[in-house]
Structures are given as structure tokens and as C-alpha cells.
FIZAKE-822490 format. One line per field, with one value per residue (C-alpha): residue number from 0; x, y, z; residue in one letter. Coordinates in Angstrom, 1 decimal, m for minus. Example, Ala and Ser with C-alpha at 12.3 -4.5 7.8 and 13.67 -1.06 7.14 Angstrom:
<nodes>
k [0|1];
u [12.3|13.7];
v [m4.5|m1.1];
w [7.8|7.1];
r [A|S];
</nodes>
This chain:
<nodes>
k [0|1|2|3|4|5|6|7|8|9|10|11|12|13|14|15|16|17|18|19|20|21|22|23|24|25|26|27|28|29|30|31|32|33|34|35|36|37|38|39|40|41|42|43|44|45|46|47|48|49|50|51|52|53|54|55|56|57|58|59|60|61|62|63|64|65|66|67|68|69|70|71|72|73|74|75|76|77|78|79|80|81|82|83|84|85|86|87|88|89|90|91|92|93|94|95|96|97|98|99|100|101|102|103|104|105|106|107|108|109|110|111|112|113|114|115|116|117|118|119|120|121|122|123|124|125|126|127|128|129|130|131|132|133|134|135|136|137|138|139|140|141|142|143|144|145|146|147|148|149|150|151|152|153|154|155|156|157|158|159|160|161|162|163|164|165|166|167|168|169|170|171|172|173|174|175|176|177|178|179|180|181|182|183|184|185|186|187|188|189|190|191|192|193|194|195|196|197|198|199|200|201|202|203|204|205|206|207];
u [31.8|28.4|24.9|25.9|29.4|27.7|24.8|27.6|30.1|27.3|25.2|27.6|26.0|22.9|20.8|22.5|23.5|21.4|19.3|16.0|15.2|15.4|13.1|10.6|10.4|9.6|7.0|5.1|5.2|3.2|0.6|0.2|m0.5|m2.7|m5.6|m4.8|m5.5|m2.8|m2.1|1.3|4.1|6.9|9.2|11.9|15.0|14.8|18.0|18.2|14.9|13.5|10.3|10.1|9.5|6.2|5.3|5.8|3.2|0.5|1.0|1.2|3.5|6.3|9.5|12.1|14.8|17.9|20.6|22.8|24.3|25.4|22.1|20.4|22.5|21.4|18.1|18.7|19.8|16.7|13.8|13.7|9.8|8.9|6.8|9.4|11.7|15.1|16.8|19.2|18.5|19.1|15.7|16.8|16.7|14.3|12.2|13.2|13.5|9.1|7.7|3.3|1.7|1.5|m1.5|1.6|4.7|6.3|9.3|11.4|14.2|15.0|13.6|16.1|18.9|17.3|17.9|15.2|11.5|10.1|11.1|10.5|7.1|6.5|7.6|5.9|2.3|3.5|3.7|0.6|m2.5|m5.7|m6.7|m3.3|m0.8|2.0|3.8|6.5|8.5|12.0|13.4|11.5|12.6|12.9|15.1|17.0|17.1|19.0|21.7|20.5|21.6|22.0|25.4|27.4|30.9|33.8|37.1|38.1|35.5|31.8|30.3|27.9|25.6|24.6|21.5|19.0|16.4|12.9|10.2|6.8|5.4|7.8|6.8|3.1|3.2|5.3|3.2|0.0|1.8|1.9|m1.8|m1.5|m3.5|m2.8|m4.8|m3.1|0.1|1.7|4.7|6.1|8.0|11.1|8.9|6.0|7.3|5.4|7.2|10.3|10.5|8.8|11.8|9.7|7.2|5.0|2.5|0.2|m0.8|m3.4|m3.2|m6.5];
v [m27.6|m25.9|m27.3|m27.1|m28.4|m31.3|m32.1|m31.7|m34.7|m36.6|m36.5|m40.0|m42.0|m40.3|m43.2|m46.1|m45.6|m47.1|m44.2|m45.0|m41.2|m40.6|m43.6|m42.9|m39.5|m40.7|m43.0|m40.8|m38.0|m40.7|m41.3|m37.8|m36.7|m39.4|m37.8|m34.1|m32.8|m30.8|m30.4|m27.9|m28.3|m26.6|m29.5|m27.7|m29.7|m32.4|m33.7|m36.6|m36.6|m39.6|m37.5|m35.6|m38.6|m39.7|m35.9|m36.1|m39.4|m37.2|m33.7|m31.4|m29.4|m29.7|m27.0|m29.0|m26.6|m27.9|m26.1|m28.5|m29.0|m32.2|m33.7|m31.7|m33.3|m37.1|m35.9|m34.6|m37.8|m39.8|m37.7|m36.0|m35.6|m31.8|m31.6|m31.2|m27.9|m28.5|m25.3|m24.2|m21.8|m21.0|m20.7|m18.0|m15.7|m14.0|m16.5|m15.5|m18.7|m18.9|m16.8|m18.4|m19.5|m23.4|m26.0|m28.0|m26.7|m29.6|m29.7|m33.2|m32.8|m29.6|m26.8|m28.5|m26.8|m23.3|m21.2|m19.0|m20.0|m17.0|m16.0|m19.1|m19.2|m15.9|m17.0|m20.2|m18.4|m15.6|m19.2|m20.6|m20.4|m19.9|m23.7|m24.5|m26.2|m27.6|m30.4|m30.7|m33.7|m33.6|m35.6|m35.4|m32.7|m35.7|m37.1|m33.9|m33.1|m36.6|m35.8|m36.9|m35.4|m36.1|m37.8|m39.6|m41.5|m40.0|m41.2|m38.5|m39.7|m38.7|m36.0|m34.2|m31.4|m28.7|m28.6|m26.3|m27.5|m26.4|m27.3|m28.9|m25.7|m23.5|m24.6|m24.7|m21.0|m19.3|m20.6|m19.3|m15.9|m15.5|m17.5|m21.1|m23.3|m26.3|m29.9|m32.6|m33.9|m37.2|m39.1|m41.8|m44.9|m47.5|m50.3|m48.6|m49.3|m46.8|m47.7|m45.6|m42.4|m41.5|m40.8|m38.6|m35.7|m34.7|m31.4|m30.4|m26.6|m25.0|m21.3|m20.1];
w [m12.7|m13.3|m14.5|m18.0|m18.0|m16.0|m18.2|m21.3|m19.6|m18.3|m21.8|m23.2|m20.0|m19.3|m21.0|m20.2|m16.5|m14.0|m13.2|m10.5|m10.4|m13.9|m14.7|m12.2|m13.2|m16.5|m15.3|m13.2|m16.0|m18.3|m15.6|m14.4|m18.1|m19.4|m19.2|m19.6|m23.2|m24.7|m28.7|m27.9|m25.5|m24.1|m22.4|m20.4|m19.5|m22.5|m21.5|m24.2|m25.7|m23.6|m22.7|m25.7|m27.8|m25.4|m26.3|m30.1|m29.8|m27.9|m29.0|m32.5|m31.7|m29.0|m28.6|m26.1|m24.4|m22.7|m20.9|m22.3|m26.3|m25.6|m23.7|m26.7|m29.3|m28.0|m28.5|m31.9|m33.2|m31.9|m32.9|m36.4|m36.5|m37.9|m35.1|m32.3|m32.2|m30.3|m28.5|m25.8|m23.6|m20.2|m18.2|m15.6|m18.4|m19.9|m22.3|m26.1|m27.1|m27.4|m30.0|m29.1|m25.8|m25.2|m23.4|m21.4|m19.8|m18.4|m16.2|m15.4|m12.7|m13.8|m11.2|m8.2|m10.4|m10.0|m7.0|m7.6|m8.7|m8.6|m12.3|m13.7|m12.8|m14.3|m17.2|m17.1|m16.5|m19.6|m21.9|m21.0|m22.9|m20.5|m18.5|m19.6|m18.0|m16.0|m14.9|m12.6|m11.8|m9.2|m6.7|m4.0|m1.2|2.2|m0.5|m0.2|3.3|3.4|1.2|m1.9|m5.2|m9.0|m9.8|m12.4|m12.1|m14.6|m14.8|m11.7|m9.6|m8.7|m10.5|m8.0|m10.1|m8.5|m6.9|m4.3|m1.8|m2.7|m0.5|m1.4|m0.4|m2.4|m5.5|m5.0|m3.1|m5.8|m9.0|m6.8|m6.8|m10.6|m11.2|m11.2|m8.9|m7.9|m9.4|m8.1|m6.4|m5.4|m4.7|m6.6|m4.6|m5.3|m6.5|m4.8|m1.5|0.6|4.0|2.4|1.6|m1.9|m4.6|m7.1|m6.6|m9.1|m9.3|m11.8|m12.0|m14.4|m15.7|m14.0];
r [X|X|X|X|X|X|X|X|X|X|X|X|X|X|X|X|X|X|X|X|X|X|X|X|X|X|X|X|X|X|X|X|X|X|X|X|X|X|X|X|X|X|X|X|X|X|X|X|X|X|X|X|X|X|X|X|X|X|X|X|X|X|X|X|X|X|X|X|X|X|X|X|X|X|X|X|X|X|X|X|X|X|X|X|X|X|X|X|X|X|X|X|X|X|X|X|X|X|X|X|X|X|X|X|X|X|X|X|X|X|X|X|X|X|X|X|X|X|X|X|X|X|X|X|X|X|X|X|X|X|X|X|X|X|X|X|X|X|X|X|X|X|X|X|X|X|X|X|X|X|X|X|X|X|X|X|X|X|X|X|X|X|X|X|X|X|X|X|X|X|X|X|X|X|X|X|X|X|X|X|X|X|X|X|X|X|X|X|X|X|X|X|X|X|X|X|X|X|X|X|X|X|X|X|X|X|X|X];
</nodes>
């Protein structure tokens, strides 16, 4: 089963399983972005609109892609507001889905799917207005070296999605290479426990 067949038969569950990663995430994306300004956004990975609809209380004008029509499809049904554009589109490819440039790009658990980050990024940096920019949130890579992967139970058993290792350093080192620095990164703990290792890791890049 690939990403998208995965996202498709997880998309019934996705908001009502007990999910620490996806939660987090969500919580650390609301801190991290507090207090950046941005009026347009491009959310990639929507999955069920949980972020989206934070967005659509902040922003003007928001355009939320998902690999998924089932995850998409949730989403769909919770937020109507003209405001938010719904697509799916696979992010390897070549960007057609964006037709103007954007102050956020935000990523949630999303870029550990991706083998390569390399064309993303350039992609990312082509969407970008100038001082605009990104947000990355995934499960964080010690989580990773451990074992540690997304997963639902279906009625054969536990669904594993597929998933790549990306170091810390990978993601800062390749959004360098196509002109995004770095402005701040941290690690977000189960209930802030900071003896463990951290579950989510945040970055936040500007288009310089």
C-alpha cells in the first residue's frame, strides 16, 4: 500500500484515533506561528483540514493540497469559507497546482513521506514571496532511528505508511541550497517531559 492508498483508508479514523504526534504537531504549529505575519498560505499535506481551519482564522487567503481524496474530502465537509482552496496534487511533481507566490508554506508530517527534499524545496522557494516563509513540522528523526513510524489499525492488522529518515541537518542544508535560512528550531515533548526523547520537530525558514 502506497502513501495515498494509506492516507485514503486511514482518512474514516484519522480524527478520532488517539493520535500524540498528530496532536503535538498541531500544537507546536500554533506556537511556532503566533507571531509570524502572513495574509496567504500554502498548507501542504491538509490531511483533514484540522490545521487549515487555525489558517482560515489568521490568514486571507489559504490553498490546502493533500495527496489524498479521502483526507481531502474530510476537510471539505468541515471548512466551506471562500477563503480556503482545496486540491490534490502530488508534491514530487512539478507544482501546477499554484498559479501566485504565498507569505507561508507550511508543512505538517508530510516531508518524512518524501525520499527526496531536494525538489521540494525548489519548489517551495519558487512559491514564496520575498521574507516569506516556512514551516515544517514531522516526527522527530531520534524518533525514527528507534523505529518509529505513522500507523493505523484496519481490520487486517497494522497499517505501517511509508516513510524515509531525514536528518535535522537534511532539511536545514537542502532549503539553504535553494535560499532559505534558517529562524528558529525546537523540539516538542510528551507532556513536555524533556528526560525523553522530543516527539515533534519544528523549523522555520524565511525566503532571504
Amino acid at each position: 500500500m502506497d502513501t495515498q492508498q494509506a492516507y485514503d483508508k486511514w482518512a474514516d479514523q484519522y480524527d478520532t484515533n488517539h493520535n500524540l504526534t498528530r496532536d503535538l504537531e498541531g500544537q507546536a504549529l500554533r506556537e511556532t506561528l503566533a507571531q509570524v505575519p502572513f495574509d496567504s498560505c500554502l498548507k501542504i499535506g491538509c490531511g483533514t483540514g484540522k490545521n487549515t481551519m487555525w489558517f482560515a482564522g489568521k490568514a486571507e487567503k489559504i490553498l490546502s493540497i493533500d495527496l489524498s481524496a479521502e483526507m481531502l474530502a474530510k476537510a471539505r465537509q468541515k471548512i466551506t469559507a471562500n477563503k480556503v482552496q482545496f486540491r490534490q496534487a502530488d508534491i514530487t511533481q512539478k507544482w501546477t497546482f499554484r498559479s501566485e507566490t504565498y507569505d507561508l508554506v507550511s508543512f505538517s508530517l508530510v516531508l518524512e513521506h518524501i525520499e527526496y527534499l531536494n525538489q521540494v524545496f525548489r519548489e517551495v522557494a519558487a512559491a514564496l514571496v520575498t521574507n516569506g516563509y516556512v514551516y515544517i513540522g514531522e516526527l522527530y528523526p531520534f524518533k525514527q532511528y528507534t523505529g518509529s513510524k505513522a500507523w493505523f489499525d484496519t481490520a487486517n492488522g497494522q497499517q505501517i505508511v511509508p516513510c524515509f529518515n531525514h536528518h535535522i541537518s537534511d532539511f536545514i542544508q537542502t532549503a539553504k541550497q535553494h535560499g532559505l535560512e534558517l529562524v528558529d528550531v525546537n523540539e516538542y515533548f510528551d507532556h513536555d517531559d524533556r528526560t525523553n526523547i522530543p516527539r515533534i520537530l519544528t523549523i522555520l525558514l524565511k525566503k532571504i
